[in-house]
Each structure stands twice: as C-alpha cells, then as structure tokens.
C-alpha positions in Angstrom: 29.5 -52.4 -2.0 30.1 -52.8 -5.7 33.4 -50.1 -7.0 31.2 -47.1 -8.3 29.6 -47.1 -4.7 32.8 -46.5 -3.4 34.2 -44.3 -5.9 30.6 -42.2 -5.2 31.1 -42.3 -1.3 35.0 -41.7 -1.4 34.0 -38.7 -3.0 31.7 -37.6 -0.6 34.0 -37.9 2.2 36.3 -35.9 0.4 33.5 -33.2 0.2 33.1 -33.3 3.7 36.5 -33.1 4.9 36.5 -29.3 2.8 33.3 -28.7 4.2 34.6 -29.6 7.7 37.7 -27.3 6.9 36.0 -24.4 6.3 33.7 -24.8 8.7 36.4 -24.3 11.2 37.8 -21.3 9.3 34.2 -19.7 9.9 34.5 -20.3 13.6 36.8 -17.0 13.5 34.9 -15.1 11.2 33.0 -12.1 12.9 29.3 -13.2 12.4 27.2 -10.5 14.0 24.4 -9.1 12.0 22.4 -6.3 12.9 19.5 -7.9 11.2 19.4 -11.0 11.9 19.9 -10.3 15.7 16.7 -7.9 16.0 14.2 -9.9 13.3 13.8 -13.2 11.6 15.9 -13.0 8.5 12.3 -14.1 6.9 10.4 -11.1 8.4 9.7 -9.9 5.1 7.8 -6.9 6.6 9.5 -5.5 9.5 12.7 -6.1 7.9 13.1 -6.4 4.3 10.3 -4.4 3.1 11.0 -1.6 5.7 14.6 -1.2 4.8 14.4 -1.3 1.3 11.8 1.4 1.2 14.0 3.6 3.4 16.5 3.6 1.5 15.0 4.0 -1.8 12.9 6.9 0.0 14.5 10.4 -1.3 13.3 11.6 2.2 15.3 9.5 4.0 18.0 10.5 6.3 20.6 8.6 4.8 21.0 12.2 3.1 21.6 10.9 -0.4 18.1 12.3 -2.0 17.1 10.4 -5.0 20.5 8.6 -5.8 19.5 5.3 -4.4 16.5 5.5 -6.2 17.7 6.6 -9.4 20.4 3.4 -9.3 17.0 1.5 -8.4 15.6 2.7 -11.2 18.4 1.8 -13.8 18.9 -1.8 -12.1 15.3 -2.4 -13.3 15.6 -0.5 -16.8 12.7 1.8 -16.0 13.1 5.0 -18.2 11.3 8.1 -17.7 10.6 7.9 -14.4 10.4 11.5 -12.6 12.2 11.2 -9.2 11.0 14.7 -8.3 7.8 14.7 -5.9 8.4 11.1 -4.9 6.7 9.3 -2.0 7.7 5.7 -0.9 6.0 3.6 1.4 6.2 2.5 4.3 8.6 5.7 5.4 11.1 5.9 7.4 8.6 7.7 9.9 5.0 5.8 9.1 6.0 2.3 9.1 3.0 1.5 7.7 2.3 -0.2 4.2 0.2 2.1 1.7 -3.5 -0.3 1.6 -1.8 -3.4 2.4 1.2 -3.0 -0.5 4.3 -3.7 0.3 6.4 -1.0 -0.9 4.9 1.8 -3.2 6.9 4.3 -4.9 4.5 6.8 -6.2 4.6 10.5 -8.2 1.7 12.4 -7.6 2.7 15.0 -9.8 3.8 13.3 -12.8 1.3 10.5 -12.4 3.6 7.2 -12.3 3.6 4.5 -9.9 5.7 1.1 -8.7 4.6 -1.3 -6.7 6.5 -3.7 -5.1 5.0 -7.1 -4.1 7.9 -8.8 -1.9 6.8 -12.4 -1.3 9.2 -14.2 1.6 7.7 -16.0 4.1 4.0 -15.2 3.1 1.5 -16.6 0.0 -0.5 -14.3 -2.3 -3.2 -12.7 -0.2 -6.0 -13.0 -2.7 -9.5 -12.0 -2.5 -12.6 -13.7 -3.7 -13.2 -10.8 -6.4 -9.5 -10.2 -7.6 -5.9 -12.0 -7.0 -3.8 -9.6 -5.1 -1.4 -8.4 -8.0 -4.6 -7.2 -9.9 -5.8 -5.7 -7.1 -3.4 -3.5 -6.2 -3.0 -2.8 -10.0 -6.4 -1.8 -10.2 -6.4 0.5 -7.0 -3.4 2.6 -7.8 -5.0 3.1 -11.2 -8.6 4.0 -9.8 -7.3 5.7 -6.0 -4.8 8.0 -7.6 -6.0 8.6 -11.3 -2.8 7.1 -12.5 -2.7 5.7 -16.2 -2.4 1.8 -16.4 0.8 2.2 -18.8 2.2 4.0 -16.2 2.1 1.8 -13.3 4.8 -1.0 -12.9 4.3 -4.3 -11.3 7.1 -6.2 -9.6 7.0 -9.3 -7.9 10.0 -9.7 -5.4 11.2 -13.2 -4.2 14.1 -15.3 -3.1 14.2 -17.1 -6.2 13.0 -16.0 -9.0 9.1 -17.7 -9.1 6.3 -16.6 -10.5 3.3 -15.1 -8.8 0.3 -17.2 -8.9 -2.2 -17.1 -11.7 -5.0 -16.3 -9.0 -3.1 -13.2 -7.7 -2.5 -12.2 -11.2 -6.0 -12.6 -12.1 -7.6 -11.2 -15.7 -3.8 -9.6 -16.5 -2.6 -13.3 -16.8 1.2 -12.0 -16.1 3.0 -9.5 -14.9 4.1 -8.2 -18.2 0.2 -7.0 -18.9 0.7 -4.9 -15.7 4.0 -3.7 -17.0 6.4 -5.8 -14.7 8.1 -8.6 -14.2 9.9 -10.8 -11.4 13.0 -9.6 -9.6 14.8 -11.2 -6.9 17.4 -10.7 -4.0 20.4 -12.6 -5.7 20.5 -10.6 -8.7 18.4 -7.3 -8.6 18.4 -6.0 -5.0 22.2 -7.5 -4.3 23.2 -5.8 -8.0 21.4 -2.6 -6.5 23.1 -2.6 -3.1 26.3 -3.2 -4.2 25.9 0.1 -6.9 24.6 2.0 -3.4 27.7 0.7 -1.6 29.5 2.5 -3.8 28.1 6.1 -3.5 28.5 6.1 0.7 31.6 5.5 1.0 32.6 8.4 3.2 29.4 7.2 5.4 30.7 4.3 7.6 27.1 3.6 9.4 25.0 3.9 6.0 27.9 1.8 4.3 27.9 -0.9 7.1 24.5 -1.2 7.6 24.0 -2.0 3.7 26.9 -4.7 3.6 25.0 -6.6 6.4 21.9 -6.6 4.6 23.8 -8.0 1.5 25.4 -10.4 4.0 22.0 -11.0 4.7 20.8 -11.7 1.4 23.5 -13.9 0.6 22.8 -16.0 3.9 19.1 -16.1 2.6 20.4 -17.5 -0.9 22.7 -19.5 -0.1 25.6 -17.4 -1.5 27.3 -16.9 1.6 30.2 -19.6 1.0 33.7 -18.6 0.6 34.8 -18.5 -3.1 38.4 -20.3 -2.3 35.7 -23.4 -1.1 33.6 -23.1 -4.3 37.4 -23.2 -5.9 38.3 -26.6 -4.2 35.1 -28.2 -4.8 35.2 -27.2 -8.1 39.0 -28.7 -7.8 37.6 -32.0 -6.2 34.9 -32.3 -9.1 37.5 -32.0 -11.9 40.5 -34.4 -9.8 39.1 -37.1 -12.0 37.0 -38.9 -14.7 35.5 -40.7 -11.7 34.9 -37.6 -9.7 33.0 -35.9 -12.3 31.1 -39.1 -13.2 30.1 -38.9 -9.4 29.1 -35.5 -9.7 27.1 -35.7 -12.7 25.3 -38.7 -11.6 24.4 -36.6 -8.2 23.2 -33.8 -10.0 21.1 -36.0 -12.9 19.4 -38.1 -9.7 18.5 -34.7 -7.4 15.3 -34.0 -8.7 14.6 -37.6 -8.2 15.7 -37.9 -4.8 13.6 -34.6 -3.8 10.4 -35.9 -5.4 10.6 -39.1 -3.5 11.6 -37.1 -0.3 8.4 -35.3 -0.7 6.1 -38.2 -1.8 7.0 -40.0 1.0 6.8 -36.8 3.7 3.4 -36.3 2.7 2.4 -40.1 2.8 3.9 -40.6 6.1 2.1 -37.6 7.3 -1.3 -38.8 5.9 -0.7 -42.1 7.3 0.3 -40.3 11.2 -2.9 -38.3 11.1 -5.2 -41.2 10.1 -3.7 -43.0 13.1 -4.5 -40.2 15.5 -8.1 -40.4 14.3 -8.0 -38.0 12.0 -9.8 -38.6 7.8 -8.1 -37.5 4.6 -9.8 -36.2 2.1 -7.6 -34.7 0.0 -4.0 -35.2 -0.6 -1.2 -34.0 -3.1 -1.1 -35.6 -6.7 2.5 -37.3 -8.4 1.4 -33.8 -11.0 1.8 -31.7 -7.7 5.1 -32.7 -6.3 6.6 -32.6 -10.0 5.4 -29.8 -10.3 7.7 -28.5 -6.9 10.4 -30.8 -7.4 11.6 -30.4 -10.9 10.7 -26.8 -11.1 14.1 -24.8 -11.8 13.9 -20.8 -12.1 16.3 -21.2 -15.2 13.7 -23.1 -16.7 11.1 -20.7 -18.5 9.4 -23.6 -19.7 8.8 -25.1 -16.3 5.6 -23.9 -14.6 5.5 -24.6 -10.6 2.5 -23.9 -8.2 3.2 -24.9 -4.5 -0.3 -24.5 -3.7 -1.5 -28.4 -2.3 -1.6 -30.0 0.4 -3.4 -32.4 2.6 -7.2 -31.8 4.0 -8.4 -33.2 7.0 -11.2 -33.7 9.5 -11.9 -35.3 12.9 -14.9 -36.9 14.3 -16.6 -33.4 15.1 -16.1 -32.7 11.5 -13.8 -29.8 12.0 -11.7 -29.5 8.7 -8.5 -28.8 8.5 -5.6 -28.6 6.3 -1.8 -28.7 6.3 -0.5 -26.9 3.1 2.6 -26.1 1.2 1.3 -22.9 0.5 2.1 -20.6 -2.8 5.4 -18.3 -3.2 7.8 -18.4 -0.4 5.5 -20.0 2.8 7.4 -22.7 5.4 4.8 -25.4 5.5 1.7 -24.2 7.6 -2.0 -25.8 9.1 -4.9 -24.4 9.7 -8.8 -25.1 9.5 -11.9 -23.9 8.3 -13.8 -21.4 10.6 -17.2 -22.2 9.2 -17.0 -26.1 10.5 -16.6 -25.3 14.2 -19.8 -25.3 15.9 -20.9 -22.8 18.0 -19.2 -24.5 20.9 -16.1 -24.7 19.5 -16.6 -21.2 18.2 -16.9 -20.1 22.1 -13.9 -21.9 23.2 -11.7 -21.2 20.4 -12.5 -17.2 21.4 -11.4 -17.8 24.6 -8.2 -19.6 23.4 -7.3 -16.5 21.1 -7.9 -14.1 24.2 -5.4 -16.0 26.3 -2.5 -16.2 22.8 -2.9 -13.4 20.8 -1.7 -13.3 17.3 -1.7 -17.5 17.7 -2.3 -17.9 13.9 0.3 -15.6 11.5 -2.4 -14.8 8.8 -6.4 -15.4 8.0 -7.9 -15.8 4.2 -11.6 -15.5 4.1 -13.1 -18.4 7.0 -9.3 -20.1 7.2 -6.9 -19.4 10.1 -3.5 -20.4 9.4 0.0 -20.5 11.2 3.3 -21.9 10.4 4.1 -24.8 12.6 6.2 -24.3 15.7 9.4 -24.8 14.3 12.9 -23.4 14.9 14.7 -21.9 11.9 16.8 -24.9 10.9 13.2 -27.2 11.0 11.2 -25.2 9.0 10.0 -27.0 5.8 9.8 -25.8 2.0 9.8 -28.0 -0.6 10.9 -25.8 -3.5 14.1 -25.2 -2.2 16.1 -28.7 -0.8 19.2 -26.8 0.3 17.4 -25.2 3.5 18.4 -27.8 6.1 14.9 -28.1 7.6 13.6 -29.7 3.8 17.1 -31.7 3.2 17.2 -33.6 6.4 13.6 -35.2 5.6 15.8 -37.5 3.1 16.3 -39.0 6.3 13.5 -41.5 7.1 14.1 -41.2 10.7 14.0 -37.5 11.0 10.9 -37.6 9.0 9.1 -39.8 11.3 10.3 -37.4 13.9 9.2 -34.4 12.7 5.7 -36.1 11.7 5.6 -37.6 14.6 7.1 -35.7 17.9 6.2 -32.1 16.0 3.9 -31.7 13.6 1.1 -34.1 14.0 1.3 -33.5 18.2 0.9 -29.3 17.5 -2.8 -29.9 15.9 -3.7 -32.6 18.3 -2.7 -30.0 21.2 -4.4 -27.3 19.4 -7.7 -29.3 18.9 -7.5 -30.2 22.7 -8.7 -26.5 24.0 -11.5 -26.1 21.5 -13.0 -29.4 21.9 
C-alpha cells in the first residue's frame, strides 16, 4: 500500500469511528414515527399525497381554514390566487384522487386550478395519445372551462428531476403549463416548517406535522445530526491530506457509480443468459451517464432513467427489467401480447390466487417492483440509498443478481408455463 492509500484509508476509519459514535447516540433517540409505522415511507399515495392535501384543504379539521394554504401559496410565489370556494383533492373524507391526479386544488368560482403531480415511488403514467402532465393539463382546461393561463403545473419529487419529455408532451416543459419542479427538501419542508409555526397551541396538529418533516428528512437524507455534519466537516479540514482525500473521493464518485451500474447491468445480462433467457436490448455507456453524472444543481445536465434490459425465453414471452423514469426502485415485467393463449389461461389463474401481484400496468405491460425489503431496493439516481451503494460490492451484486432478482422471474415464469 503506497502512502496516499493509507493517508485515504486512515481517513476513512476516522470517518467511521464518528459515524460509529453517533450511531450509538441514536440508539437513545426516540424513533417512532406515526408514518412510517402505518405506510411505506414511499407510499406516495396513501401517505404523502393524502396528507398534504389535507392539510392544504381549507375544509379540513385541522380548523385552520385557508392558512396552510395561503403559506402554500406564497412558498410557491403564486399571486392572485382566490382561496375562497376552494376544493382540494383527495379530501380528508373522499380519499380518492380527482381523474387519476394526485392532488388538485381547484376554484370553481374564480376559475383557477393547481395540479400537483407527486412522483415517488412511481414513473409517468403516459398514454399513447398524450404524456400524463399534458393530459391532465388539458382535462382541467376542457372538464372545468378553466383558462390555460390559469392552471399551474407542478411536478413534485424527492430531488428535484425533471418530468419526462413524453409526459410533458407538445408543452415541452413545465413552464408552457405555467409550473415548474418542487421538491420535499426545499418547498414542502420550507412550507411545513411556516405551518409549524401557526399551531402552536395545537399539540396533535403540531406533532403530527414534525413527524412528517422527520419524515422527509429520513427520505432525503437530511436526518443526520448537525454536531456530526460539524465534525466531519472538522475531520475534512484537520489537514492538507484530509482535504486532498476528500476531494479526490468526491472528483472520482460519479466514476465509481457509473462503473457500479455498468457492471450491475452486465452481470445481470450475463445471469439471465445463463438461465436460458435472450437479450435483446440492454442499456447504452449514453444511458448510465446519463443517470450517473446527472446532479439536480446542474441545469445543464439532462437525465432520463428510462432503460433497461429486454428479454425473452424459448416460448418467446418478452420481458423486461427497467430502471424506470422519475422516482421507480428497479422493477420487471413483460409484455401481455407475447403470452399465448395458454399462458394467457394460466397467468389468469395465477392473478386470481395473488391479487394486486404486479403494482402498476401501462398499455399490454404488467410490471412490479422486485421483492425486496426497504434497505435492498435499487435506484440508480441516487447512490446514498443503501440498497444502490452496497452493489459497489461485487459480491453483493452477484447476490442480489443471483439469490433475488434473477430467481423471482424464473419463479414467476414457472406458473404460467
């Protein structure tokens, strides 16, 4: 080991040893969330989409009218919004979403509209005709005789991304449907934290808006303590060698993810051809730069995490294990329209006996996120989910190829076969 090897791993110990240190501090922390105890912290639906609307529902029974919405309102810079006559969906009574949008917030009276696309754990649902952004642009505009200028378009995210030029189809970006892109971290935590401070004499409304921020913050990765940030920063600046370490980490990241990835999805080709299985189509070098060196910051980086590898077997049943678009985990799936009638019959049967087996359908494909518990779950955009950083480990790669995803298709394929 040559001295800058050891001057790189000396550091990294020393890393650990805070990280180990307030590790144990968190033991004694009281970690119960409300949240996180009755739904996936993912559950972009049931959870995120149903709280937010509550509370920025003036009909609410958090008793506060339109002052969470108003707050909303200034947090996003819209002016000349009437809050009279307001209807936000889903409601705190009808849970469900207003033709498939996420959250509407809608004034019948004064004819203005928001919609809220909130993009977790799912991909844009487009449509052969339209993208979905367009779509719901266009029926608010046409359903409800509201103005184009006077419908706002916000696409809501963990970090920051873009939508997907099919979902935003002829509009091209969110601006031409007089939006933009908001996330948790900044918008929605800014917004929270200006509602915290209008209930304080509620303890129940209060709490149950600090957990959600604790929430967000565990879903953003903004949940360490700032005396640990402090020391690390502390570590980082002990030395010239220290910060050389650091830089060179930092400068080499990108480079380490995009190899990670490369090699995840040529070790995975290679597992399925060995099963049996054909590749036709797999990701490009352009497509995993495209993940790997994408950085929000960056407004000249464009990223589109739609690729991934397509397959068949020897009864030509095509399938496909993708990376998916916006926020998805890494999911399979297959084409309806190659089973043959036979394997159409059986793969009825097999949805009788597990309903709601696959998560979502698009057109003739039925797709599910693999089997996976949280801390295994795979997305390549972001590397500091421990489910994508552990693949730098060739053995856990070959694991997960091997033992989990690979062996979930194969059992799969065995009932409709």
């Amino acid at each position: 080991m040559n001295q800058y090897n050891e001057v790189v791993l000396n550091f990294l110990n020393k890393l650990s040893v805070i990280d180990y240190k307030y590790r144990l501090l968190e033991k004694d922390k009281e970690e119960f969330n409300i949240f996180s105890a009755l739904h996936k912290e993912n559950d972009e639906v049931r959870l995120h989409s149903r709280f937010l609307s509550v509370l920025l529902s003036p009909e609410s029974k958090h008793n506060k009218k339109d002052m969470f919405l108003k707050l909303f309102l200034k947090t996003l810079s819209i002016d000349n919004f009437e809050t009279e006559n307001i209807k936000v969906y889903p409601t705190e009574f009808n849970k469900s979403e207003f033709n498939e949008i996420d959250i509407l917030i809608i004034n019948r009276i004064s004819k203005q509209a928001i919609i809220i696309e909130n993009k977790i754990g799912a991909g844009d649902s487009n449509h052969e005709d339209r993208g979905q952004l367009e779509g719901y642009y266009e029926l608010i505009h046409e359903l409800e005789s509201i103005p184009k200028e006077r419908i706002y378009v916000y696409y809501l995210t963990v970090d920051g991304h873009l939508p997907t030029s099919e979902s935003l189809g002829k509009y091209d970006s969110l601006e031409n449907m007089n939006g933009k892109t908001i996330d948790y971290e900044h918008e929605i935590q800014n917004w929270l934290t200006l509602c915290l401070h209008e209930c304080i004499t509620q303890p129940f409304l209060r709490e149950s808006i600090i957990q959600y921020i604790n929430l967000i913050k565990q879903m953003t990765n903004d949940n360490t303590n700032i005396q640990e940030r402090i020391e690390i920063r502390n570590l980082i600046s002990s030395s010239d060698e220290t910060m050389s370490s650091t830089r060179l980490l930092i400068e080499n990241f990108k480079h380490i993810k995009w190899h990670t990835t490369s090699d995840f999805w040529n070790e995975l080709c290679s597992e399925l051809e060995k099963v049996g299985f054909t590749i036709s189509s797999k990701p490009t070098e352009a497509n995993i730069t495209s993940t790997t060196h994408y950085e929000v910051y960056k407004s000249s980086y464009k990223t589109s995490n739609d690729y991934g590898i397509k397959f068949y077997n020897s009864s030509n049943i095509q399938f496909f294990i993708w990376n998916g678009t916006g926020d998805d985990w890494l999911y399979w799936g297959f084409d309806k329209k190659s089973l043959s009638p036979e394997h159409n019959l059986n793969l009825t049967t097999y949805l009788n006996q597990n309903p709601g087996f696959f998560n979502f359908f698009e057109q003739e494909n039925y797709s599910k996120y693999f089997n996976l518990v949280d801390d295994e779950n795979i997305y390549f955009p972001n590397f500091t989910l421990k489910g994508t950083f552990d693949l730098i480990r060739e053995n856990h790669r070959n694991m997960m190829i091997s033992n989990k995803l690979v062996p979930e298709i194969i059992e799969f394929l065995r009932f409709i076969i």
